[in-house]
C-alpha positions in Angstrom: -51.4 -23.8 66.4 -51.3 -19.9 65.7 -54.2 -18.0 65.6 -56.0 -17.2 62.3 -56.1 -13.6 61.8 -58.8 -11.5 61.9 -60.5 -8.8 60.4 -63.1 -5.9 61.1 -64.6 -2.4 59.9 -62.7 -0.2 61.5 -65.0 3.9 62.2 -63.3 6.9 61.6 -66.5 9.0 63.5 -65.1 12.3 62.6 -65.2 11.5 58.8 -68.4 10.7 58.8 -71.3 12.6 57.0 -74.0 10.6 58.3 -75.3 10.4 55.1 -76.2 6.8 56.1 -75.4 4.9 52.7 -73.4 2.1 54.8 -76.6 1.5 56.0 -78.6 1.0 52.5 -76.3 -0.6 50.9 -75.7 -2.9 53.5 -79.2 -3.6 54.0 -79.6 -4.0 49.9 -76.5 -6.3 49.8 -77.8 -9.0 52.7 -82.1 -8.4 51.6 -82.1 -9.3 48.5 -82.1 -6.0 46.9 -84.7 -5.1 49.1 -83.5 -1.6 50.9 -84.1 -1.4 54.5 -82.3 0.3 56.7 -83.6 -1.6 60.2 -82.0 -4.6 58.5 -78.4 -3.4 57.8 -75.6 -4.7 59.7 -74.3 -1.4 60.4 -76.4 1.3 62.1 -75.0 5.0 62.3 -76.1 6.7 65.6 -76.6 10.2 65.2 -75.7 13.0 68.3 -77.5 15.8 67.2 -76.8 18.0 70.4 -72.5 17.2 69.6 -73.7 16.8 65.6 -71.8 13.9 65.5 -72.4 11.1 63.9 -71.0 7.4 65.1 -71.5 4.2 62.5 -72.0 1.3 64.9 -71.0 -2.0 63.1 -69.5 -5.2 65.2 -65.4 -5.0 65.9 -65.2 -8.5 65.9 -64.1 -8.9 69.4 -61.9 -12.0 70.1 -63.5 -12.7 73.3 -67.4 -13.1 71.1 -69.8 -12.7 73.5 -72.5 -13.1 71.0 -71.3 -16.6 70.1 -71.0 -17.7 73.2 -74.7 -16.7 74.5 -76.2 -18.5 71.4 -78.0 -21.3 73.0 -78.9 -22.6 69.6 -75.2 -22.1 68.3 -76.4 -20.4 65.2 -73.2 -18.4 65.5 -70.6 -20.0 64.1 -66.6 -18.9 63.6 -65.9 -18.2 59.8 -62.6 -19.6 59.6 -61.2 -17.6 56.7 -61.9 -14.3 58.2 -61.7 -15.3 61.6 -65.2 -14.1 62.7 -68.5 -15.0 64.2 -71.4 -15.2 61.9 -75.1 -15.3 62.1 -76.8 -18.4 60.4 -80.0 -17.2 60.0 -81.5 -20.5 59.5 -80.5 -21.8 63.0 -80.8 -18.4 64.5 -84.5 -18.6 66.9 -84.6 -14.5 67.5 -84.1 -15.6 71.5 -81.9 -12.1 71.9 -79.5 -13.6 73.8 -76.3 -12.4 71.4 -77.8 -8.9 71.5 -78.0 -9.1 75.2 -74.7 -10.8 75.1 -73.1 -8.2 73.1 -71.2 -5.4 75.4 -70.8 -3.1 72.8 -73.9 -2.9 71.1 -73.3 -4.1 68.0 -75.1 -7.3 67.5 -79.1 -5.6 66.0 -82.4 -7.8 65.9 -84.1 -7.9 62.7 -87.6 -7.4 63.3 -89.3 -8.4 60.1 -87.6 -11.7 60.1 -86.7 -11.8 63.5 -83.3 -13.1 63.4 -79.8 -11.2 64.6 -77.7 -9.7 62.5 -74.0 -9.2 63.3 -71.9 -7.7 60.8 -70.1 -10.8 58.6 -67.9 -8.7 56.7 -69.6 -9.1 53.1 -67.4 -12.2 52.9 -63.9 -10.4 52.9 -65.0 -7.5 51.0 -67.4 -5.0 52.6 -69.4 -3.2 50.6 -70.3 -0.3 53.5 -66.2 0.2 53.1 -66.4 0.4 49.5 -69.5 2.4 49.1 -68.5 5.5 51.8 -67.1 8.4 50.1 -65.7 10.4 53.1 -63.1 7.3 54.5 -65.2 6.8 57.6 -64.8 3.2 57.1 -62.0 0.9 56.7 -61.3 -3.0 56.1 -58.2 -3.5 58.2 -56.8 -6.4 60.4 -56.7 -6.9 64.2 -54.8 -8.7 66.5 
C-alpha cells in the first residue's frame, strides 16, 4: 500500500520579523477566540544576541515520537493529512510526547493542561496565511 502523503509548515527563519502573529492567531484559531499566546501551536524563539528570530512549530516527522510515547494514545494519525494529532479529550497532560519529542516542538498547555502539537488547521493553516513576510509555508514532505 503506498504511503499517504504528508504535509507540514515549512520556517523560512531569515524572513521572519518576529512580530509573533503566528502565534496569536494560532492561539485565537484553536481557544475559542480567546488570544493566548502560551497556547498556540507555534512558538517563535527569539535570539536577541544573533537578533534572530526562529518560529518553532512541529515538522511532522514520519518517525512521531510524540505518538508513540502517548501511553493514553491520545495521538492519533489524521489520515487525510498524514499527521499526528492531539485529542485533547483523551490527552492526561502526562508529558510524555513533549519529552518524546526530539525537536521541541510538541508545547504543554498549562491552563488546560493538555499538549499541543501543531495539526495543521485541518489542511489550511492559518499561521501560513496570516504571515506577511513568507516565513511560513504549507508544503508537502516525503
Amino acid at each position: 500500500m503506498p504511503e499517504s502523503k504528508r504535509y507540514t509548515v515549512k520556517v523560512k527563519t531569515g524572513n521572519c520579523s518576529g512580530c509573533r502573529t503566528c502565534e496569536l492567531v494560532c492561539s485565537e484559531v484553536h481557544g475559542n477566540g480567546v488570544i493566548n499566546p502560551k497556547q498556540a501551536r507555534i512558538r517563535v524563539q527569539v535570539e536577541h544576541r544573533n537578533n534572530i528570530n526562529k518560529p518553532r512549530v512541529c515538522i511532522q516527522c514520519k518517525d512521531q515520537f510524540c505518538m508513540a510515547a502517548c501511553p493514553e494514545e491520545a495521538i492519533k494519525l489524521e489520515a487525510q493529512l498524514g499527521i499526528p494529532v492531539v485529542d485533547e479529550t483523551l490527552c492526561t497532560g502526562c508529558r510524555e510526547c513533549v519529552k518524546a519529542c526530539k525537536y521541541g516542538f510538541v508545547f504543554f498547555d498549562e491552563i488546560n493542561n493538555v499538549a499541543l502539537k501543531c495539526d495543521l488547521c485541518g489542511g489550511e493553516p492559518e499561521c501560513v496565511r496570516s504571515c506577511t513576510v513568507d516565513a511560513l509555508a504549507y508544503k508537502e514532505v516525503g
